[in-house]
PDB file of N, CA, C and O in Angstrom, chain B, residues numbered from 101:
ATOM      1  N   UNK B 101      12.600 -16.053 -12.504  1.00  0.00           N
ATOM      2  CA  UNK B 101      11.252 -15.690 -12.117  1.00  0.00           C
ATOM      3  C   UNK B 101      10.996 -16.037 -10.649  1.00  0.00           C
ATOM      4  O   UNK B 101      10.404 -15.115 -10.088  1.00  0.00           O
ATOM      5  N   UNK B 102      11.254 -17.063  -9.863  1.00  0.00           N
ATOM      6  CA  UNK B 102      11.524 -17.783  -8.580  1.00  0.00           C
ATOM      7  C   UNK B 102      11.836 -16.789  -8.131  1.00  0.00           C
ATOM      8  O   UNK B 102      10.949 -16.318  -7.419  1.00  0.00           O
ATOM      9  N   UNK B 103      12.863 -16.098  -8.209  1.00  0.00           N
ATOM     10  CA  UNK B 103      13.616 -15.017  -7.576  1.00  0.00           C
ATOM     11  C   UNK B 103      12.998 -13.565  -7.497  1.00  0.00           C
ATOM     12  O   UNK B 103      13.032 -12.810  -6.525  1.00  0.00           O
ATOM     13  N   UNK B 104      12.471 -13.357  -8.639  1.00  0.00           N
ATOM     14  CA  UNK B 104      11.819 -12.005  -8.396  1.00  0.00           C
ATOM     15  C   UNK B 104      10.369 -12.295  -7.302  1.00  0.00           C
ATOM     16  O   UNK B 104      10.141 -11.516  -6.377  1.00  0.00           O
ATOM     17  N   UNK B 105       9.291 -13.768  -7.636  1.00  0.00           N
ATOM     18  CA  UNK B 105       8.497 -13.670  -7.009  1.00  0.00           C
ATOM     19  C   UNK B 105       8.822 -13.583  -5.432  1.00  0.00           C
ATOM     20  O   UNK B 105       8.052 -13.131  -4.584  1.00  0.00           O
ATOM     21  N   UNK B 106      10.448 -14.240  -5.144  1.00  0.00           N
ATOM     22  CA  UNK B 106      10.385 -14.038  -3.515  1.00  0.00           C
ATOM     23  C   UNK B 106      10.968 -12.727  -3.094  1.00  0.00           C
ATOM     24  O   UNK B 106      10.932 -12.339  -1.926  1.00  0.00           O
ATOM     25  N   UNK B 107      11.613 -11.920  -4.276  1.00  0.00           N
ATOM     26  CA  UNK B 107      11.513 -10.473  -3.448  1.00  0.00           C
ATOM     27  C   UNK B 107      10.313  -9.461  -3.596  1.00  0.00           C
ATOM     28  O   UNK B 107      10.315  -8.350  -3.065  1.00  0.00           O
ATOM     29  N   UNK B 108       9.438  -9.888  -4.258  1.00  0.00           N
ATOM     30  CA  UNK B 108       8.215  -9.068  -4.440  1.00  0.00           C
ATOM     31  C   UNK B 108       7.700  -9.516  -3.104  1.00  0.00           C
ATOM     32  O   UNK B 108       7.403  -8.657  -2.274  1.00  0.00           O
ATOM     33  N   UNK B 109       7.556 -10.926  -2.800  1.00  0.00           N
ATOM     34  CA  UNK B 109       6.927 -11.356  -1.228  1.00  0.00           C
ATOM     35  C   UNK B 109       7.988 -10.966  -0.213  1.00  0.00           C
ATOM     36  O   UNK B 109       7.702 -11.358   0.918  1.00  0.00           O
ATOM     37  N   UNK B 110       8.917 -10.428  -0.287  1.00  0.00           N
ATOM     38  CA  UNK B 110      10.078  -9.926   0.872  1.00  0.00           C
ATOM     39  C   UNK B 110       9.219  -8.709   0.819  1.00  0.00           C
ATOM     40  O   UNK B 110       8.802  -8.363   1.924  1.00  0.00           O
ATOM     41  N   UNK B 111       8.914  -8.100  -0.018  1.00  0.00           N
ATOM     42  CA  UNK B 111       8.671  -6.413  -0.358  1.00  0.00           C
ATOM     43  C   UNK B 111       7.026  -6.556   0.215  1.00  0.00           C
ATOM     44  O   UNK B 111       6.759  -5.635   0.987  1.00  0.00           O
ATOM     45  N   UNK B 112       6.104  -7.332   0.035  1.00  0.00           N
ATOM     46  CA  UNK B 112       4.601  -7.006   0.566  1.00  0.00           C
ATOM     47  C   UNK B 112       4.721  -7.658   1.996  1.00  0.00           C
ATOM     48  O   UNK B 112       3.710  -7.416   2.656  1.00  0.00           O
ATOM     49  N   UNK B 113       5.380  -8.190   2.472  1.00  0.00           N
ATOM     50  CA  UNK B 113       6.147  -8.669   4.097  1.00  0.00           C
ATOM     51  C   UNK B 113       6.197  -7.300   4.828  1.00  0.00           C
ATOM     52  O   UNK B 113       5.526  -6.650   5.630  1.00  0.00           O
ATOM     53  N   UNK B 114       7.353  -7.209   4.120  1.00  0.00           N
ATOM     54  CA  UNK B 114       7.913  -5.796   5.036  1.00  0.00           C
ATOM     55  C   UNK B 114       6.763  -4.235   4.779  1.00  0.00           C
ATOM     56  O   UNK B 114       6.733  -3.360   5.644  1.00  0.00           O
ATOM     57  N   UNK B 115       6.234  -4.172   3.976  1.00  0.00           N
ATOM     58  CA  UNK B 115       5.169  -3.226   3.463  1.00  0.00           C
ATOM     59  C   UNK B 115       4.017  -3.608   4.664  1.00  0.00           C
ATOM     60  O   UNK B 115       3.587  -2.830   5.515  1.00  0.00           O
ATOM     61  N   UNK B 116       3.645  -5.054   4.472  1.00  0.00           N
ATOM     62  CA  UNK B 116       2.198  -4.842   5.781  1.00  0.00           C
ATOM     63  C   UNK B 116       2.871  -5.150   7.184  1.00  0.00           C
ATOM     64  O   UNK B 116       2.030  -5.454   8.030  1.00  0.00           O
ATOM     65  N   UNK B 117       4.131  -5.147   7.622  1.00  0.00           N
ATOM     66  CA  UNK B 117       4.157  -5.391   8.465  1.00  0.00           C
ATOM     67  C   UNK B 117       3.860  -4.198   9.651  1.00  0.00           C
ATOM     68  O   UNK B 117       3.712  -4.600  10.805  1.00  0.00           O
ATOM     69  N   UNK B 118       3.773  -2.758   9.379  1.00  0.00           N
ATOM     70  CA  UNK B 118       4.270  -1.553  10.346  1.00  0.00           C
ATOM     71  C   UNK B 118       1.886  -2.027  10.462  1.00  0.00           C
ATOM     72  O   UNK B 118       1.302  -1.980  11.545  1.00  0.00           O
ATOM     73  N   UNK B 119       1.181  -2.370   9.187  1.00  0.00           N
ATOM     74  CA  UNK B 119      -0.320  -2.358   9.418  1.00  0.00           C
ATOM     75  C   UNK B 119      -0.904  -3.378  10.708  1.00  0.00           C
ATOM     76  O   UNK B 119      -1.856  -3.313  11.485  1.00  0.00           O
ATOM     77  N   UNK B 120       0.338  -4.447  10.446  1.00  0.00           N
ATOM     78  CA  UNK B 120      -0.542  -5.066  11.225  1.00  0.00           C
ATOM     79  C   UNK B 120       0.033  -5.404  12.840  1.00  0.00           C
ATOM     80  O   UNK B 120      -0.648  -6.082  13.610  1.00  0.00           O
ATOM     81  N   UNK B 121       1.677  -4.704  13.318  1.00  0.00           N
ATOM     82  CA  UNK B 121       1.594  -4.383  14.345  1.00  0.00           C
ATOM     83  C   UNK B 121       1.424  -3.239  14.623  1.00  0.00           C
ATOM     84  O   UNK B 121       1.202  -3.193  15.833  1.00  0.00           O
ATOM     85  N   UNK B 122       1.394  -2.103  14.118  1.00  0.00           N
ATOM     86  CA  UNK B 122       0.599  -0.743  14.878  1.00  0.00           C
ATOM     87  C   UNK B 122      -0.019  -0.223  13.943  1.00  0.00           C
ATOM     88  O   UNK B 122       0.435   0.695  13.260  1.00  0.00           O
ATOM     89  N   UNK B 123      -1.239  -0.792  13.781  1.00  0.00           N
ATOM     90  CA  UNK B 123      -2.806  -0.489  13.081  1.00  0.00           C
ATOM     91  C   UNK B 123      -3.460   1.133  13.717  1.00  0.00           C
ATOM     92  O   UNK B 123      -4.223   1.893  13.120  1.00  0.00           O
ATOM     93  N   UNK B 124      -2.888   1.299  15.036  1.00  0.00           N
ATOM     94  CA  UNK B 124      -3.591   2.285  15.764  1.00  0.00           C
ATOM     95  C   UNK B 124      -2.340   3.363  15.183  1.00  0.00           C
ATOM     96  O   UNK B 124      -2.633   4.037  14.196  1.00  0.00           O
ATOM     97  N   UNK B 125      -1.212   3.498  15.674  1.00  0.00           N
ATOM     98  CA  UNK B 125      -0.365   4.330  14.898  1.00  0.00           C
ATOM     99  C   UNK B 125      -0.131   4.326  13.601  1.00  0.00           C
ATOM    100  O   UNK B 125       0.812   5.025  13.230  1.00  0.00           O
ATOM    101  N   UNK B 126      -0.636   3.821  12.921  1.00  0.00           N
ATOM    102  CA  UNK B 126      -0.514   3.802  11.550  1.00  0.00           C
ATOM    103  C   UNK B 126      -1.735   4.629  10.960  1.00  0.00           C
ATOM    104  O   UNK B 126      -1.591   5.132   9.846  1.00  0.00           O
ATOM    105  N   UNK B 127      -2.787   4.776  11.565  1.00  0.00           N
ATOM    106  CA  UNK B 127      -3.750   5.556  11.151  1.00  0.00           C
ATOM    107  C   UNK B 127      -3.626   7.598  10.808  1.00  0.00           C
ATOM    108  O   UNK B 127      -3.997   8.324   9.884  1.00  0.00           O
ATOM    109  N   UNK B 128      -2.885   7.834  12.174  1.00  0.00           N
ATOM    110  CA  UNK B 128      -2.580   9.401  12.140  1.00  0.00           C
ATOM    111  C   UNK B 128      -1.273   9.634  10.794  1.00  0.00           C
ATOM    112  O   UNK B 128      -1.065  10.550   9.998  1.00  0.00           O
ATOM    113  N   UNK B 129      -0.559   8.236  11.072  1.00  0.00           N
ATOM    114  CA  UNK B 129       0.840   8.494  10.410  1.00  0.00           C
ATOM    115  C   UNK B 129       0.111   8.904   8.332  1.00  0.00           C
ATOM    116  O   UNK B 129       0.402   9.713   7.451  1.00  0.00           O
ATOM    117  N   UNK B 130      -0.856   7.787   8.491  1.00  0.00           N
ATOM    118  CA  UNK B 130      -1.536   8.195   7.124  1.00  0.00           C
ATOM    119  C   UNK B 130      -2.142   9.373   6.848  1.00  0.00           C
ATOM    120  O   UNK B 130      -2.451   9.676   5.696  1.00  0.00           O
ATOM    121  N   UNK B 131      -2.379  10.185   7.937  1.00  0.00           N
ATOM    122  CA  UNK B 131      -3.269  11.145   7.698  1.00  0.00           C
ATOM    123  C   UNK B 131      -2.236  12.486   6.965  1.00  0.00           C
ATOM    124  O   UNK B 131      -2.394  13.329   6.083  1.00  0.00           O
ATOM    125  N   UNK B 132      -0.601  11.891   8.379  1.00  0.00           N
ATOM    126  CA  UNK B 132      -0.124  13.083   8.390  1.00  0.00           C
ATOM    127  C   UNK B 132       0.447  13.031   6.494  1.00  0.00           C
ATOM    128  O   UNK B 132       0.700  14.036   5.831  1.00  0.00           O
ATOM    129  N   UNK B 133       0.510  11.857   6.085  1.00  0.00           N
ATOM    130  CA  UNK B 133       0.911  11.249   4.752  1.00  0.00           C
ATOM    131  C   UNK B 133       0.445  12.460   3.879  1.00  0.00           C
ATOM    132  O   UNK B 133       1.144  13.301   3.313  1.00  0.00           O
ATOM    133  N   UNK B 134      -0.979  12.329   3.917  1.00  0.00           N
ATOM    134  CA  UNK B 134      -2.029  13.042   3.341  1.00  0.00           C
ATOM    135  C   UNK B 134      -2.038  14.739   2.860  1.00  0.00           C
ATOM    136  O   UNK B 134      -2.249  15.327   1.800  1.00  0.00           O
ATOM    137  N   UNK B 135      -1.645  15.196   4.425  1.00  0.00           N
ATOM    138  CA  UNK B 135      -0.899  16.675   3.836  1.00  0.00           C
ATOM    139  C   UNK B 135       0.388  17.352   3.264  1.00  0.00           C
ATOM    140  O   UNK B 135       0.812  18.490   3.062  1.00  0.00           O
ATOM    141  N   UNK B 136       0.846  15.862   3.087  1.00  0.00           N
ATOM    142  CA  UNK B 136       2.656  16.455   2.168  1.00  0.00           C
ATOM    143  C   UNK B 136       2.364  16.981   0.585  1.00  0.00           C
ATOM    144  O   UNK B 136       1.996  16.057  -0.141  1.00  0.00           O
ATOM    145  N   UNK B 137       2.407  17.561   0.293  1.00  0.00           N
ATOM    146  CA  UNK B 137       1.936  18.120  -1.238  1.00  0.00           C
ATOM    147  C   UNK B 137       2.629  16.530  -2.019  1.00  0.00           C
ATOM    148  O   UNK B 137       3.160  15.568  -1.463  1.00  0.00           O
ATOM    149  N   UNK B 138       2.376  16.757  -3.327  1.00  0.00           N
ATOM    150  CA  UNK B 138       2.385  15.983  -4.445  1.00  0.00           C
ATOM    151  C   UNK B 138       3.950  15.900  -5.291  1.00  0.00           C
ATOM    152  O   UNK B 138       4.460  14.928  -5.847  1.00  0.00           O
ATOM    153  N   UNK B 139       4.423  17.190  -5.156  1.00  0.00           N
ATOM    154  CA  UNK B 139       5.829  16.867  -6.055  1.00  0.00           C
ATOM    155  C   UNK B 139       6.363  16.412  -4.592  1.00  0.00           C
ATOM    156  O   UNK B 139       6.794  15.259  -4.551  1.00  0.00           O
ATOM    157  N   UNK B 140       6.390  17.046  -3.568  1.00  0.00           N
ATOM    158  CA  UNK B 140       7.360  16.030  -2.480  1.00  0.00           C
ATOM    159  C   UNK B 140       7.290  14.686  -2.560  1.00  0.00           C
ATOM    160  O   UNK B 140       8.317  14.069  -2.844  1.00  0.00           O
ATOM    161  N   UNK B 141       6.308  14.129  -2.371  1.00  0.00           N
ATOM    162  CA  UNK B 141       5.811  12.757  -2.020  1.00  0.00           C
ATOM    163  C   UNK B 141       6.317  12.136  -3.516  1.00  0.00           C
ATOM    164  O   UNK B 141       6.309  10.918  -3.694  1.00  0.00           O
ATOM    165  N   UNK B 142       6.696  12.944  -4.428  1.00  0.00           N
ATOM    166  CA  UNK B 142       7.239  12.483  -6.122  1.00  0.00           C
ATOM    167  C   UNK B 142       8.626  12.382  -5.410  1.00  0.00           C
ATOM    168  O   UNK B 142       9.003  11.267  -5.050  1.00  0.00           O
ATOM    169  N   UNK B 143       9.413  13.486  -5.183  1.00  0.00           N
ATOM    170  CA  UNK B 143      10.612  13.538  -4.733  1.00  0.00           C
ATOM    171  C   UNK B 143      11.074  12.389  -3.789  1.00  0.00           C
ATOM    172  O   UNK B 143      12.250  12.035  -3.712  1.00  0.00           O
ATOM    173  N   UNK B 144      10.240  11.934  -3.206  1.00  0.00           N
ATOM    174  CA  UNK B 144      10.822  11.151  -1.916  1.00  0.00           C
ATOM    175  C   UNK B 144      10.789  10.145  -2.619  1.00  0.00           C
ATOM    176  O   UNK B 144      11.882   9.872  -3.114  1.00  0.00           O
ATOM    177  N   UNK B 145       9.701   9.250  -2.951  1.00  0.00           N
ATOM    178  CA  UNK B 145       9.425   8.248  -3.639  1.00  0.00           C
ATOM    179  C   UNK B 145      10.746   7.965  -4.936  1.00  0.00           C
ATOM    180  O   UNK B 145      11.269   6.851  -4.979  1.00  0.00           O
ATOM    181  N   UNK B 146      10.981   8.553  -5.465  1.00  0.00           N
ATOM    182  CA  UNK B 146      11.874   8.283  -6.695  1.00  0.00           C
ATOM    183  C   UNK B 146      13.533   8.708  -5.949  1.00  0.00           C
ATOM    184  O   UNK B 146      14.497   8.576  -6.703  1.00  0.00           O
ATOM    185  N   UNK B 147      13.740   9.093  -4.813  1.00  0.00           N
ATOM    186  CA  UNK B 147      14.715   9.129  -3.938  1.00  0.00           C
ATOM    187  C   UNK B 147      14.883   7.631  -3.319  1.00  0.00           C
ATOM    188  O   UNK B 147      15.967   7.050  -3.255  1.00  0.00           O
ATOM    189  N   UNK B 148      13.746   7.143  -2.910  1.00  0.00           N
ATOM    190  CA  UNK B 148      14.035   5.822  -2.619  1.00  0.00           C
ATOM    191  C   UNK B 148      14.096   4.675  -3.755  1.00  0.00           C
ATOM    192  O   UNK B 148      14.831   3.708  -3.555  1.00  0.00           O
ATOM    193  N   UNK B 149      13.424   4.752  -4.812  1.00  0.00           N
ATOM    194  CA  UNK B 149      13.612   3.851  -5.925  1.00  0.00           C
ATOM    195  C   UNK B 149      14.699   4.197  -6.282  1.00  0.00           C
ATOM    196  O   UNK B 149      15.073   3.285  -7.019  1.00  0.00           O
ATOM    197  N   UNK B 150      15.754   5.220  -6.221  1.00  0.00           N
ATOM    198  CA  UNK B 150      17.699   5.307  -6.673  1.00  0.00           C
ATOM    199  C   UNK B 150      17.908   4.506  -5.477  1.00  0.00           C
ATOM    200  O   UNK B 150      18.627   3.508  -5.483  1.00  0.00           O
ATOM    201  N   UNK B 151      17.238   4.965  -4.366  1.00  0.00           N
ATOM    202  CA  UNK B 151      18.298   4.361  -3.069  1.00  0.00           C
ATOM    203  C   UNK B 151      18.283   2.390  -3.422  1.00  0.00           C
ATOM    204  O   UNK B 151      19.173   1.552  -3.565  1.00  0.00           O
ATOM    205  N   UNK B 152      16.974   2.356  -3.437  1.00  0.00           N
ATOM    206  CA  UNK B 152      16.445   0.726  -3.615  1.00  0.00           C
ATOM    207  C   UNK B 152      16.892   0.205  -4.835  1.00  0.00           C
ATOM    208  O   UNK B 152      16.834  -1.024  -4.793  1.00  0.00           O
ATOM    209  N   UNK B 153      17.447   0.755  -6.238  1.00  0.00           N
ATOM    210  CA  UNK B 153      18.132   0.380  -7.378  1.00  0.00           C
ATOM    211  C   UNK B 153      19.461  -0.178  -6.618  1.00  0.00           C
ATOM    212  O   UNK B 153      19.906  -1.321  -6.721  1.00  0.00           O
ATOM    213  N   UNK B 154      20.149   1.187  -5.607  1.00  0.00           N
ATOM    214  CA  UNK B 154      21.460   1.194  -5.328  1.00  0.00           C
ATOM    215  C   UNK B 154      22.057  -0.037  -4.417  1.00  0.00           C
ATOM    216  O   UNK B 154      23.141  -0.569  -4.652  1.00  0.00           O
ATOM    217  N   UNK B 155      21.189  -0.402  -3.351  1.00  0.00           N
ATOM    218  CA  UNK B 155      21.068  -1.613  -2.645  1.00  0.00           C
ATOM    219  C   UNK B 155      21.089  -2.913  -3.867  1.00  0.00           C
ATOM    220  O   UNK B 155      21.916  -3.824  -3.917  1.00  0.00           O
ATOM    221  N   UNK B 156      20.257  -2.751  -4.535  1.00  0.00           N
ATOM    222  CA  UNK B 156      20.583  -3.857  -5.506  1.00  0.00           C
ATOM    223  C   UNK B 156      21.849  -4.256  -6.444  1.00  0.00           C
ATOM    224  O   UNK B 156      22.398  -5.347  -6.595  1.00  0.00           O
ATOM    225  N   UNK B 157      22.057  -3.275  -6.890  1.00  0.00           N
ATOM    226  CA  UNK B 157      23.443  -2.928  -7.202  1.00  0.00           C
ATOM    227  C   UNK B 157      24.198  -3.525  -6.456  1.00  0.00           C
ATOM    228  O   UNK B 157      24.735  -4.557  -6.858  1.00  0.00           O
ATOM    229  N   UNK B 158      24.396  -3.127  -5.410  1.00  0.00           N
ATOM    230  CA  UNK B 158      25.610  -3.743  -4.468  1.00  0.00           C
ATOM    231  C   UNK B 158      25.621  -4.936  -4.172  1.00  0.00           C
ATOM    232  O   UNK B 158      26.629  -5.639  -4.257  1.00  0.00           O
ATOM    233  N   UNK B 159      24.411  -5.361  -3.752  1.00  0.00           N
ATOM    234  CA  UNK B 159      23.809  -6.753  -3.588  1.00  0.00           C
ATOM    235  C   UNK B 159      24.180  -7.743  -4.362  1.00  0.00           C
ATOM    236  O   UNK B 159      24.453  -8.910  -4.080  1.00  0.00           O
ATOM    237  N   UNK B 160      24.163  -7.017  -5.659  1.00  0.00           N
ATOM    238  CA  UNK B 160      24.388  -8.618  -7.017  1.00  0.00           C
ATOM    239  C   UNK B 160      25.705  -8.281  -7.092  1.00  0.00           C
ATOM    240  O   UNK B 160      26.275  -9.089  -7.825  1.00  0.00           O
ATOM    241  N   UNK B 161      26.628  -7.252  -6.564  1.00  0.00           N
ATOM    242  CA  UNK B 161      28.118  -7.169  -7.256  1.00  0.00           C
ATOM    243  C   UNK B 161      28.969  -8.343  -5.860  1.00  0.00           C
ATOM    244  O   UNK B 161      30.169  -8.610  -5.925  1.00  0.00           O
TER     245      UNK B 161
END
């Protein structure tokens, strides 16, 4: 449990970090977020949860 709570805090680290040094570029980048349709933003997302399984994978072998 130790272990998962410090990669969940590795994971909200690296998640606020792009907010809170470029707050000003991070604003358009959300917008442009905004007009990618819905199955893409499915596609990408579950492209990176294989990629982020796959890193783990390797990681514990």
């Amino acid at each position: 449990m130790r272990y998962f709570l410090c990669v969940i805090g590795m994971v909200m680290i690296v998640e606020g970090l792009p907010y809170f040094a470029f707050p000003d570029k991070m604003k358009p980048w959300l917008q442009k977020l905004m007009e990618i349709p819905n199955p893409s933003l499915r596609r990408m997302g579950f492209g990176l949860m294989v990629a982020g399984l796959a890193l783990v994978y390797i990681g514990r072998s």
